[in-house]
N, C-alpha and C positions, 0 to 999 in steps of 0.2 A: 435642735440638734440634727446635724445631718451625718452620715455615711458615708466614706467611701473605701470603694475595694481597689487596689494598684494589681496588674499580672507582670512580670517580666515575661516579656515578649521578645526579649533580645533572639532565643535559639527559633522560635515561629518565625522571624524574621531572615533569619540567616538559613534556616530550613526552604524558605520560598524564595529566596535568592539562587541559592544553591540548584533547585528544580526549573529556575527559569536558565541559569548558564547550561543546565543536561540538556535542556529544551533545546535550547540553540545552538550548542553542540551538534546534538542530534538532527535537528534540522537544517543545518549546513554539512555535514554526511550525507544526506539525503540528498539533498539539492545538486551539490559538486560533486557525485560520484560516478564515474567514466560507468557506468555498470548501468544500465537499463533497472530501474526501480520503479513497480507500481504496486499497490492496494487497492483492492477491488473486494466488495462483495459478497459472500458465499452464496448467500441468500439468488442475486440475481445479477451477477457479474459487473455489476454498478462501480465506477469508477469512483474514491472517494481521495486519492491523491496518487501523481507520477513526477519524479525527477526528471529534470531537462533532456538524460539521454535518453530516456523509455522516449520522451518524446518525438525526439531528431527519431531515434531508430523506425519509430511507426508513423513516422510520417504528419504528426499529428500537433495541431496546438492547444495550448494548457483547455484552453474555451472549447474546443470543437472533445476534447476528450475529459475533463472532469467533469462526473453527473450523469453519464452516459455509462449503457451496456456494454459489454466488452464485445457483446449478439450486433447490439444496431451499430458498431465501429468497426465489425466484418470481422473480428479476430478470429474467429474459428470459422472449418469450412463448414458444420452443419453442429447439431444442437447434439449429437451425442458426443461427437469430441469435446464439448465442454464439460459435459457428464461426466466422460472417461477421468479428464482432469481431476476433476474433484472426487475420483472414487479414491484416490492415492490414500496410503499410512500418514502421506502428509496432514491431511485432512481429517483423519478419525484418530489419530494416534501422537499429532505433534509433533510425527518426526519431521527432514526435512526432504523434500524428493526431487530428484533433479528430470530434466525429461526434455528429448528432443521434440520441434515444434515448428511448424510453419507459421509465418507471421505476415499478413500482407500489410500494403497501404493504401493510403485512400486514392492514389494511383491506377491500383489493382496489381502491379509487382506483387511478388513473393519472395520471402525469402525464409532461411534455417534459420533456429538459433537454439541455444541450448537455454531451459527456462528450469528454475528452481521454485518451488512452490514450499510455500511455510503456512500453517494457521497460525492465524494473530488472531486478540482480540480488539477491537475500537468498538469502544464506549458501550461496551457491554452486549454487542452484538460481533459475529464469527466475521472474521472477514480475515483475507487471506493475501499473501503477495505472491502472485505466480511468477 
């Protein structure tokens, strides 16, 4: 005599469908958006993904900037302006905080730009999008 158990899986199915089209939704937002977008770090300013214009704007490509400090990429002029950054409500409270910035490239130019800082979380560790 043998056994068996049947599940309807139909709504599991259409559940991980549904979270792969947000996925790629959201990931082509990201990707195509005129707006400078990166994720970095809390911990140690580690690059863990940037949209094409964060890119053009810093000078920078995908290889020479994911994996990397935001320290060893020159973005800040010394180690407490990054401090300062991350002292924000942004950071202890979730809100969202906006904040003028100097931004160089691997040029050594400088330029302004106004930078919004958010805490996220990725994959169970802080990291945050300046």
């Amino acid at each position: 005599m043998s056994r068996a158990t049947l599940y309807d899986v139909t709504e599991w199915n259409q559940a991980i469908l549904a979270l792969k089209e947000s996925e790629e939704r959201f990931g082509q937002m990201f990707r195509l958006s005129p707006n400078a977008i990166m994720v970095s770090s809390v911990a140690d300013g580690r690059l863990i993904d940037a949209n094409e214009a964060f890119l053009r704007i810093t000078g920078r490509t995908r290889e020479e900037a994911i994996g990397r400090t935001t320290a060893e990429l020159g973005f800040w002029r010394d180690s407490k302006e990054r401090a300062e950054t991350l002292d924000f409500p942004a950071m202890t409270q979730g809100a969202t905080h906006q904040y003028e910035r100097t931004i160089r490239t691997p040029a050594g130019s400088r330029g302004t730009c106004w930078s919004t800082r958010r805490a996220l979380s990725c994959r169970d560790r802080p990291c945050c999008s300046p």
